[in-house]
C-alpha positions in Angstrom: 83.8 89.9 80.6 86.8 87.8 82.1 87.1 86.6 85.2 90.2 85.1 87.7 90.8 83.5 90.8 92.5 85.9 92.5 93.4 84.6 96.0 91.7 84.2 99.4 91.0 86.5 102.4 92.7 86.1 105.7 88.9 85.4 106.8 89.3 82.5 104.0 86.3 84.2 101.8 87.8 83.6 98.0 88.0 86.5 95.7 87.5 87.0 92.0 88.7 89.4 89.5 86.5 90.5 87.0 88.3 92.2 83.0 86.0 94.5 81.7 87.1 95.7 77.8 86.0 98.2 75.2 88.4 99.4 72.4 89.6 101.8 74.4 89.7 100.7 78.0 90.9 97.8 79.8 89.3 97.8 83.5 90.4 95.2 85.9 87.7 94.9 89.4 88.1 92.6 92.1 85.1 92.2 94.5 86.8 92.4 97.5 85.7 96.4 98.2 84.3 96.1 94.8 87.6 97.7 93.7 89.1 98.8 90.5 92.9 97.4 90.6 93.8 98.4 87.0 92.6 101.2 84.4 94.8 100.4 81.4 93.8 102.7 78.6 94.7 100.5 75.7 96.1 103.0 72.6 98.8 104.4 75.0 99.1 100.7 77.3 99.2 102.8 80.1 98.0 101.6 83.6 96.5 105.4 85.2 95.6 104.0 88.5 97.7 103.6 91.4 97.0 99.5 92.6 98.9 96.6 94.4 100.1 93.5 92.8 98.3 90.6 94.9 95.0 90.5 97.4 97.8 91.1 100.5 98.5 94.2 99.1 95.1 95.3 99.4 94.2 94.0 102.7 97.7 95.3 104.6 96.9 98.9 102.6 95.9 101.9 104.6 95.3 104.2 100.9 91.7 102.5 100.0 93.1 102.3 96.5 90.7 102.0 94.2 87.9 100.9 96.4 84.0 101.6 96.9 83.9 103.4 100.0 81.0 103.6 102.7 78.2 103.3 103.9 79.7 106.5 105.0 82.7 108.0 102.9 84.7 110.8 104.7 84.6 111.7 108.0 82.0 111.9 111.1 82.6 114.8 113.6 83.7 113.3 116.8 82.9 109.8 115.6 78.7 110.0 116.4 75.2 111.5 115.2 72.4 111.6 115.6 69.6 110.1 113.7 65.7 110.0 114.2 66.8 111.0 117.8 69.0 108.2 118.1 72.7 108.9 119.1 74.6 106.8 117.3 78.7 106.3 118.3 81.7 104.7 116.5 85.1 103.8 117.8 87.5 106.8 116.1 89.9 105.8 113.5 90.5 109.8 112.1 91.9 111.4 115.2 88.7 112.1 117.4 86.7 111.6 113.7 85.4 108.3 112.2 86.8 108.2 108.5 85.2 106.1 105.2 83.5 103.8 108.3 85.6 102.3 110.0 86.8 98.7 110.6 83.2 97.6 108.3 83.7 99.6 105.6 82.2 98.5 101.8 85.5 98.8 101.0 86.6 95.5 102.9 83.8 93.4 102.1 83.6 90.6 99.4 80.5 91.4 97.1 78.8 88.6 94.8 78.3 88.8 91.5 74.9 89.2 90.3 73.6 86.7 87.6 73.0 88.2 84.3 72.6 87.5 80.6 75.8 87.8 78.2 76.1 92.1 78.1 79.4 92.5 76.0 77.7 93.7 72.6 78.4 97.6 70.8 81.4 98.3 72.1 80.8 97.9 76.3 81.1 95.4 78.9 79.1 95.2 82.2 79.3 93.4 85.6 76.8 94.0 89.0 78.1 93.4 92.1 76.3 93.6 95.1 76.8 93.3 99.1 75.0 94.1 101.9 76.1 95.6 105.4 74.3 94.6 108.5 73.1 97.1 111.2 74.8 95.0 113.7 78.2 95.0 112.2 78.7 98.4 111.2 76.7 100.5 113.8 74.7 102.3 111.1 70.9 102.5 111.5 69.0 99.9 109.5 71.0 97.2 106.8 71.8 98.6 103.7 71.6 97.1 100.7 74.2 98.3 98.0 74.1 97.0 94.3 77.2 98.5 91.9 77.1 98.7 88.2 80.5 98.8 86.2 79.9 99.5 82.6 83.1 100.1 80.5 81.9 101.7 77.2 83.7 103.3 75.1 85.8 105.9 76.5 84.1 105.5 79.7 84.1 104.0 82.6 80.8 104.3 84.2 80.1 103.0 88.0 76.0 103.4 89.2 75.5 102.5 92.8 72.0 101.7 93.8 71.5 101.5 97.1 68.6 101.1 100.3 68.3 100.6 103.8 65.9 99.1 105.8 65.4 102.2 108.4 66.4 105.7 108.2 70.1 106.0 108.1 72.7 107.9 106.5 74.4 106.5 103.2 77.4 108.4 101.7 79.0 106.0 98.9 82.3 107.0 96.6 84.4 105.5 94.5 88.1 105.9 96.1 90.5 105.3 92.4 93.7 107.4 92.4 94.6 108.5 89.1 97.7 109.3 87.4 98.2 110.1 83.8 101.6 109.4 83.5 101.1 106.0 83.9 104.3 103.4 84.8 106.9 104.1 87.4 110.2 105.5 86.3 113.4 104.4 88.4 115.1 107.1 90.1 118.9 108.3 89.8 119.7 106.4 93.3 117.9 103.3 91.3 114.6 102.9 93.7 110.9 102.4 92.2 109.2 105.4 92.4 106.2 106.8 91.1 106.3 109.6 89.2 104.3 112.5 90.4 101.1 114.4 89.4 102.3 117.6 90.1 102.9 117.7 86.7 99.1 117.1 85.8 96.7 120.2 84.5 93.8 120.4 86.5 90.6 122.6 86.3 87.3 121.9 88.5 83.7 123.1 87.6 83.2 123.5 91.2 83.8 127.5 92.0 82.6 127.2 95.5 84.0 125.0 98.8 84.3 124.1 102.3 86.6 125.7 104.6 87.8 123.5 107.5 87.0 124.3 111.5 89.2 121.9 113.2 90.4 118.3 112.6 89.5 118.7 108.8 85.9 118.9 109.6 84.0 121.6 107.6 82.9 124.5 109.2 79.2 124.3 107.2 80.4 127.4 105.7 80.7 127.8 101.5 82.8 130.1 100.3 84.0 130.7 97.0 87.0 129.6 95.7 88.0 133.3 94.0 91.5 134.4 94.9 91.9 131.2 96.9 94.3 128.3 97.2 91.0 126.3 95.7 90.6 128.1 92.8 91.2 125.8 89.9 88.2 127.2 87.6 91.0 127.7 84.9 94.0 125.0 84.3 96.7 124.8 86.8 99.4 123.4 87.1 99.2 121.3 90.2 102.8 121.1 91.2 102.7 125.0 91.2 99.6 125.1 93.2 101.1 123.0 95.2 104.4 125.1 95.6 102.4 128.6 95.6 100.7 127.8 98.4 102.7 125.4 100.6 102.3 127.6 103.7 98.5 127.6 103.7 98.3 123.8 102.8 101.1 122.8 105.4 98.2 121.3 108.0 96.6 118.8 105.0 100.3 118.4 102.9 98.1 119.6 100.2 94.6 119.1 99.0 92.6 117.0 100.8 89.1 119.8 100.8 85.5 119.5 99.6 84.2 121.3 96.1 80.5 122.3 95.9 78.5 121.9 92.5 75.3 122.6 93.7 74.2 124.2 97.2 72.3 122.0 99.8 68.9 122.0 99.6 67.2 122.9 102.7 64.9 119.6 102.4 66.8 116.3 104.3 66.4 113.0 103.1 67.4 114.5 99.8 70.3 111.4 98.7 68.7 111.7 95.2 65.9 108.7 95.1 65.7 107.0 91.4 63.8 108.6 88.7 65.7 107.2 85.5 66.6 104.7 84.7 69.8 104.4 81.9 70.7 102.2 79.5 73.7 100.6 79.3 75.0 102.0 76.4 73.5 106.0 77.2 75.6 108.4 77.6 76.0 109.6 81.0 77.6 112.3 80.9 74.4 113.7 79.6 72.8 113.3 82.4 75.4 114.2 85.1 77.7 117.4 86.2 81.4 117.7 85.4 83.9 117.8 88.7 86.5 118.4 86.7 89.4 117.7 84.2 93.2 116.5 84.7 95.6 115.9 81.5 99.0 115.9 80.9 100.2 116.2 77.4 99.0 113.2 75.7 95.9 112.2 78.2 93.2 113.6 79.7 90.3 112.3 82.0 86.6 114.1 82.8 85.2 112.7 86.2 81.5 113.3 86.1 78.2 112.7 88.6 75.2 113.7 90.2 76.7 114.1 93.4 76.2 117.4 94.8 79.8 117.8 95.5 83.4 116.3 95.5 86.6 116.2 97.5 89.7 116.4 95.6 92.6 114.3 97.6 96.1 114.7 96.0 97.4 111.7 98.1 99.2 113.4 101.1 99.9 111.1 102.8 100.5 108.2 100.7 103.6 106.2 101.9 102.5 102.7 100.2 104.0 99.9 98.2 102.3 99.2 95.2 102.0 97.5 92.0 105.3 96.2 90.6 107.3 96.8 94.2 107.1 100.7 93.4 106.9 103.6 96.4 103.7 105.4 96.8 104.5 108.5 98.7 102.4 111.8 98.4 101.7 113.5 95.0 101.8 109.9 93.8 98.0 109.6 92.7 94.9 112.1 92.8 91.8 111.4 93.9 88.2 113.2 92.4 85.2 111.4 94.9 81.8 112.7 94.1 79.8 112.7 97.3 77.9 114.3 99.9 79.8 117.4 102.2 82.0 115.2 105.1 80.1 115.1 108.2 76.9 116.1 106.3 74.7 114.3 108.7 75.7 116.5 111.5 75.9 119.7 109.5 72.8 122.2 109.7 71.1 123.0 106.5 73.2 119.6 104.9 71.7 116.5 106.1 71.6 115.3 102.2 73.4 112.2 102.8 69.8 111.1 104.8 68.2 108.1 103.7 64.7 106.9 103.9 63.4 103.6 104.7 62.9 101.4 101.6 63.9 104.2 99.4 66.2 103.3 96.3 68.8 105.8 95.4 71.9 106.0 93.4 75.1 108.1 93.0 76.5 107.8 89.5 80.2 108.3 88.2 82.0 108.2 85.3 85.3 108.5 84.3 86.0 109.4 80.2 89.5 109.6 78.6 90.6 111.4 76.1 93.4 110.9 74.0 95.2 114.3 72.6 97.8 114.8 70.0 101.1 115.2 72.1 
């Protein structure tokens, strides 16, 4: 593991990036929103996440690129809920909806680095970082205590978030990376930066069930299968021609922006998977966790994997950034996969997954896996 200054906050906090490296993978993290900036797989030197050049870039961003997103990821139904009896109200940032938190979000605050012995051995490299976010500051119930670990290994990338609070709360964490395969900008006829698009990306999810929306992109609680759907990717598509088919339908979201369903809610709440096992470093995860889904295009592919009960698939709508090397963002420019718990869960009857319980440890694992096939 390397590690650079890598500028200061406007609040004048300093912030460090942190070079993770296996044969395979390059991963570049900084800790401000415990974010990963670059994803450089190695054989093909290509970059497959969209990212800014400098800390400025990051703070003036609206996209969350690359970040760790919570306590609550997603969006709140009219920006309150209830908890223990306890109504709980946030200033909206989503239309009438609060969205990944608001202003104190995990995703804009500096974590530390947690003190551990020498881990780059076999083939993987390791850091923890770890933050905590005070009752006070983000309105949540009870200070939660988040801990991250980024292991690159291999051909994965594998991020563990183990987290607590210290009342019953509501904890819904993701990572936020936007991915696409084709890597580096190309320059356009009219000779500005753009990103090329993913519409030219395969894509097939595991998830043959999800969420249709009531209003303001809130789900109705209703799951419905994705059979003869706009959502059905349970064979490879072509998302460009998804995109096209369907235009009409998608107009309201630009595209997808919609929650997949692995596994249906249980009816028990405080259900935010409490820790049973614990892995080693070098296991293989994937073992252990569900596939979301696949995306490739014809010399790449990457698996997303977790043991969230769900995942919303984001294929950048609204994107209208610029990023890394002065190039564009608009939308289609990166695709998101974010393992978590159904948005607005905590106000959803028969969800409620995303419940904590005091002084209860729990963890949502991801990991990312490239492949590399014969063009």
């Amino acid at each position: 593991m390397k590690r650079f200054d890598w500028g200061t906050t406007a609040n004048g906090e300093p912030v460090t990036m942190y070079e993770l490296e296996s044969d395979t993978i390059k991963l570049r993290v900084i800790d401000r929103g415990a974010t990963i900036v670059d994803f450089i797989v190695k054989p093909l030197e290509r970059n497959i996440v969209l990212g800014y050049d400098s800390l400025q870039g990051y703070e003036e961003g609206t996209a969350y690129l690359g970040a760790s997103v919570g306590r609550v990821a997603n969006r709140i139904a009219g920006a309150r809920c209830e908890i223990d009896g306890t109504e709980y109200h946030w200033k909206p940032n989503n239309g009438p909806n609060l969205l990944h938190s608001g202003e104190n979000s995990l995703s804009f605050d500096v974590w530390h680095l947690v003190p551990q012995s020498a881990k780059q051995a076999f083939n993987y490299d390791k850091i923890t970082l770890a933050t905590m976010l005070r009752s006070e500051e983000d309105g949540f119930p009870g200070d939660l205590r988040v801990q991250l670990d980024i292991i690159v290994n291999g051909a994965d990338v594998n991020l563990t978030y183990r987290y607590m609070t210290s009342r019953n709360s509501v904890v819904n964490i993701t990572g936020h990376s936007y991915f696409n395969l084709n890597g580096t900008a190309a320059n356009t006829n009219e000779g500005r930066k753009e990103q090329s698009l993913i519409t030219n990306h395969q894509l097939r999810l595991d998830a043959i069930r999800y969420m249709p929306f009531g209003e303001n992109q809130i789900p109705t609680g209703h799951i419905a299968s994705v059979e003869r759907t706009p959502f059905d990717f349970s064979v490879w598509r072509t998302l460009g021609n998804s995109l096209n088919a369907y235009k009409e339908e998608l107009a309201e979201y630009r595209g997808y922006d919609h929650q997949y369903v692995l596994r249906l809610p249980t009816t028990s709440k405080m259900f935010a998977l409490p820790v049973n096992h614990r892995f080693s470093d070098r296991e293989d995860m994937t073992k252990h966790l569900a596939l979301c889904g696949t995306m490739h295009v014809a010399d790449l592919a990457l698996e997303v994997y977790s043991n969230a009960p769900g995942f919303q698939l984001y294929t950048g709508n609204w994107l209208d950034e610029t990023g890394r090397d002065g190039v564009h963002y608009g939308p289609y420019s990166g695709m998101c996969i974010e393992p978590q718990f159904a948005p607005n869960d905590v106000n959803l009857p028969n969800f409620g997954e995303s419940l904590t319980k005091a002084g209860t440890i729990y963890e949502r694992h991801i990991t990312y896996r490239v492949d590399l096939l014969n063009g």
